[in-house]
C-alpha positions in Angstrom: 95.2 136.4 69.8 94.3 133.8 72.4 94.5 135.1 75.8 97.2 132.5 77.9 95.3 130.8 80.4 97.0 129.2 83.2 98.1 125.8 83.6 95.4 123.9 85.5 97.6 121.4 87.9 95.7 118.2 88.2 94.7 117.5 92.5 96.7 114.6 93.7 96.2 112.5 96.9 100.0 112.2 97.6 100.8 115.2 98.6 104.5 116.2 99.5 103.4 116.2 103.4 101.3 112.7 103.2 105.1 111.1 102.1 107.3 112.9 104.6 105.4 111.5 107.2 105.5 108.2 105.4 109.1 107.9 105.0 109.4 109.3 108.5 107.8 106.7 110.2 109.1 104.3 108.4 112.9 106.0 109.0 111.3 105.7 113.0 110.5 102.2 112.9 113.3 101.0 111.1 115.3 102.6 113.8 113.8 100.9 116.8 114.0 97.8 115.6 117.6 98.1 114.4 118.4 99.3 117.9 116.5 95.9 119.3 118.2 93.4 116.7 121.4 95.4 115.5 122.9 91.5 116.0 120.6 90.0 113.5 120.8 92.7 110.7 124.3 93.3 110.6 125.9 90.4 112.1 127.5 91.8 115.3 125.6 93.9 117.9 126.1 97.5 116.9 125.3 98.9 120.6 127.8 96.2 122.6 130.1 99.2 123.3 127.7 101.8 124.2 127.3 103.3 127.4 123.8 104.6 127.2 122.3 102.0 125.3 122.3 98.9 128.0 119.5 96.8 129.2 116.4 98.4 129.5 117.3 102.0 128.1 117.8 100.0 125.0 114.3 98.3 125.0 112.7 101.7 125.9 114.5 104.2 122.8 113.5 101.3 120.7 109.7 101.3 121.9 110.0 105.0 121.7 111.3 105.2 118.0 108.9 102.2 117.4 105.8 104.2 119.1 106.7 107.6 117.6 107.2 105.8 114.1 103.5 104.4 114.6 102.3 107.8 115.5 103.4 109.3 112.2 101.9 106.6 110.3 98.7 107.6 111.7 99.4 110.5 111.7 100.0 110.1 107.4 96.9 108.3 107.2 94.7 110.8 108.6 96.0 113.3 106.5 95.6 111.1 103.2 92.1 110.5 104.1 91.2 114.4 104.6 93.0 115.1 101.5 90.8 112.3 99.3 87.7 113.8 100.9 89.0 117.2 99.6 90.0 116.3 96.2 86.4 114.1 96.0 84.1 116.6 96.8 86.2 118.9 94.1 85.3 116.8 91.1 81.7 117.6 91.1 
């Protein structure tokens, strides 16, 4: 009888942390600029009634999101390049 060997999974470069932080900074960036040009994307400003979101608290939660959403895409990046240096130097 053959003895069962297990299942060799095949390395991939996507791992599931690489698209969290993808679609995380994309969900961030979509977010400040929705909060900037809510007027434009839906056809009414979305933040007319709000009473935190006036003037220049507005302009700053969006550069927030906008700057944290920037963050994580570097923050992707970087980890997608360590990870393709890992899986090259396991191929040889």
């Amino acid at each position: 009888m053959d003895p069962i060997r297990p299942r060799r999974r095949r390395p991939t470069l996507l791992s599931p942390r690489v698209i969290l932080d993808l679609f995380m900074a994309l969900l961030m960036l979509f977010f400040g600029y929705f909060i900037l040009y809510s007027h434009t994307l839906l056809g009414y400003d979305y933040f007319a009634d709000s009473e935190f979101l006036k003037g220049s608290v507005r302009w700053l939660m969006a550069g927030l999101f906008a700057v944290y959403g920037l963050f994580r895409l570097y923050r992707a990046y970087v980890l997608f390049e360590n990870e393709k240096l890992k899986h090259d130097d396991n191929e040889y």
